[in-house]
Phi, psi and omega in degrees: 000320185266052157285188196260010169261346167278346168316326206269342162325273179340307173315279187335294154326302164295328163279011181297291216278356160276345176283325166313300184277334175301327212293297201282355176301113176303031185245168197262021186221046177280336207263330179252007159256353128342295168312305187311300216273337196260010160263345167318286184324334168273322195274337187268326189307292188305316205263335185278309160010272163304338206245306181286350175285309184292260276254013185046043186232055186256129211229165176275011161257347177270261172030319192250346163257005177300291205280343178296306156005271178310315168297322175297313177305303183294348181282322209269335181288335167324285184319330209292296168323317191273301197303356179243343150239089189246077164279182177275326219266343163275335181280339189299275176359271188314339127329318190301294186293302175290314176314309187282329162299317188279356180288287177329311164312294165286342182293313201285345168293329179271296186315322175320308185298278186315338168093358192248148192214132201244136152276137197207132210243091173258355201298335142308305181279316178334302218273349183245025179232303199273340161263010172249337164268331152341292181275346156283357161272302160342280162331306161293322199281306188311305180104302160266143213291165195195121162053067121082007199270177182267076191301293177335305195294301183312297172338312185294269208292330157298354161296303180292338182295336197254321199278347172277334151312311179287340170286311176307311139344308176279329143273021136293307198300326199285312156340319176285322179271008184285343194272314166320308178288333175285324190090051167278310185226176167230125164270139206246140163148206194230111138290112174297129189295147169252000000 
């Protein structure tokens, strides 16, 4: 269980509450050691990952703390982001995007429960919705503009690029668990992790 890609889940998870406090720190450099800690977080997200396939140490505690992991990070960097900006036009996005983690979450716990499991091959959109929210919460966190790009601004419109990928993603798993959610079938397979 304590190999080093679950460790590096874990870092993560440890770095929820330092990224909080750098975020609120009255200093002028709070918004890019926020980004530092929260591409660490990304960077590690990709690498235990990668590191438990080769090294053949893919275990059922990291399979079940990995996306918790993740999922912890991007909610509390969302909240952070809405609550230092709280328009409407940031917060949707960001409902959007935590709203579908909780959908998602409970479909594969009811499926699970019934024993029933929809194969659902997203993995393709998964990996290009965790990299446009990845890099619009960077971005959003940095603020400011660098070598003359508009960051917010980029930021902003991969957020909506990533809350539209997350919807879509989320009505494949749900199409897929729909004949399971009628009680039509019991569908057999894995919902697959992004």
């Amino acid at each position: 269980m304590w190999n080093i890609p679950n460790l590096l889940t874990l870092l993560r998870i440890v770095l929820i509450p330092v990224f909080v406090l750098i975020f609120y720190l009255p200093v002028e450099w709070a918004r890019i050691g926020c980004a530092a800690v929260f591409a660490l977080a990304a960077v590690t997200d990709w690498l235990d990952g990668f590191l438990a396939r080769r090294w053949g140490q893919v275990s059922p505690f990291g399979a079940f703390l990995d996306p918790v992991a993740d999922k912890l990070m991007v909610a509390v960097a969302l909240l952070l982001l809405v609550q230092s900006e709280p328009t409407p036009w940031l917060a949707l996005p960001a409902a959007i995007i935590i709203g579908r983690e909780i959908t998602i979450s409970a479909l594969r716990e009811w499926m699970a429960a019934l024993g029933a499991r929809a194969q659902v091959a997203v993995s393709v959109i998964g990996k290009f919705k965790t990299a446009a929210q990845m890099l619009a919460i960077l971005l959003l966190i940095i603020q400011q503009d660098l070598w003359g790009l508009p960051i917010h601004t980029v930021g902003f419109v991969l957020l909506y690029i990533s809350a539209i990928l997350t919807l879509w993603s989320m009505v494949i798993y749900l199409r897929a668990a729909w004949p399971s959610l009628m009680g039509k079938v019991v569908v057999e397979g894995e919902l697959e992790k992004e």
